[in-house]
N, C-alpha and C positions, 0 to 999 in steps of 0.2 A: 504494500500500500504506500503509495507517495506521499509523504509529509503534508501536504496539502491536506491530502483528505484523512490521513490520522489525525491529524489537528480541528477539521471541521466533526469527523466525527464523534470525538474524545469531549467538545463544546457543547456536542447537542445532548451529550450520553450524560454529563454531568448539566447543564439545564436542566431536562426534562427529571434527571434524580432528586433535583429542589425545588419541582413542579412551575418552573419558571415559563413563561411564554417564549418565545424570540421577541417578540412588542415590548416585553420584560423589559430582556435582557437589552436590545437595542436601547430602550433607554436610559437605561444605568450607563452604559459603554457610553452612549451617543453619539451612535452609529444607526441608520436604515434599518429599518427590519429587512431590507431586501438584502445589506450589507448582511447581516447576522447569517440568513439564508442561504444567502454567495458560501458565506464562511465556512456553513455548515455541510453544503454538500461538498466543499472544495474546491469550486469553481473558481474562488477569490482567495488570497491569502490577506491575513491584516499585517499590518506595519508591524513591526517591533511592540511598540508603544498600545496599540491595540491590541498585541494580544496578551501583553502587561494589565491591561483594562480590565481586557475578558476574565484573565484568571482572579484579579482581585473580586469580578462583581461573583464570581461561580465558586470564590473562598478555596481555591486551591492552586498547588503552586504552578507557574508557568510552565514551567520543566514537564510536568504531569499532562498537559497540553499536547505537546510534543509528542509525545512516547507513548509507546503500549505499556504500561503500568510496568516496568521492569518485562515485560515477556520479550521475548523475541521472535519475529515470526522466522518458519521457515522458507530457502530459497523452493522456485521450482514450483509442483500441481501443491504441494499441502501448502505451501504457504497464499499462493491463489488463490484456493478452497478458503481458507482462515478467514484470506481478507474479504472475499465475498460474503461469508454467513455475517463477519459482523456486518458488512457494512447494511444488509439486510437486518439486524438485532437491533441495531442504533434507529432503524426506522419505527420500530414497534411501539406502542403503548405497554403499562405494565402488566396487565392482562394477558397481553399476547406472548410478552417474553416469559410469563411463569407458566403456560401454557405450552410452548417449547421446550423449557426446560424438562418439566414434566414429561415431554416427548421423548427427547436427549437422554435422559435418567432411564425411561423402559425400554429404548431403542438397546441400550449399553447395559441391560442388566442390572441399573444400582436404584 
């Protein structure tokens, strides 16, 4: 996954976990909702300074932003595969994702 869109997606996955809107969030930042949106699918990247912004209004650290929480993906189809489910999981409401999970959990036995 390209930096772009781990960072838009990491923004929307921690909003939507502090039931923030994007209309929210844009206005804490003060930035567009369409900005926010850009952000979040990856299409736009923010400045430095905005995504300094971001992490302060969503109270985590910037770095966190960036990264896959310390994971690593892998190269090659499983790390494709990876990027693809999340980027499909960060679309979901909470419903949906304990809902998968649950899928995830009897598909795998646990």
């Amino acid at each position: 996954m390209e930096l772009q869109q781990t960072f838009g997606t990491n923004v929307r996955n921690h909003r939507k976990s502090q039931g923030l809107t994007q209309e929210a969030l844009a206005e804490v930042v003060g930035v567009s909702i369409e900005t926010i949106g850009k952000i979040e699918r990856g299409v736009a990247a923010p400045t430095f300074s905005t995504a300094q912004t971001i992490a302060n209004a969503l109270n985590v650290e910037v770095t966190l932003l960036f990264g896959n929480e310390g994971q690593t993906l892998s190269s090659g189809e499983r790390g494709r595969l990876v990027s693809a489910i999340n980027r499909v999981l960060a679309q979901m409401n909470n419903d949906e994702l304990a809902k998968s999970l649950a899928l995830l959990q009897a598909f795998k036995g646990k």
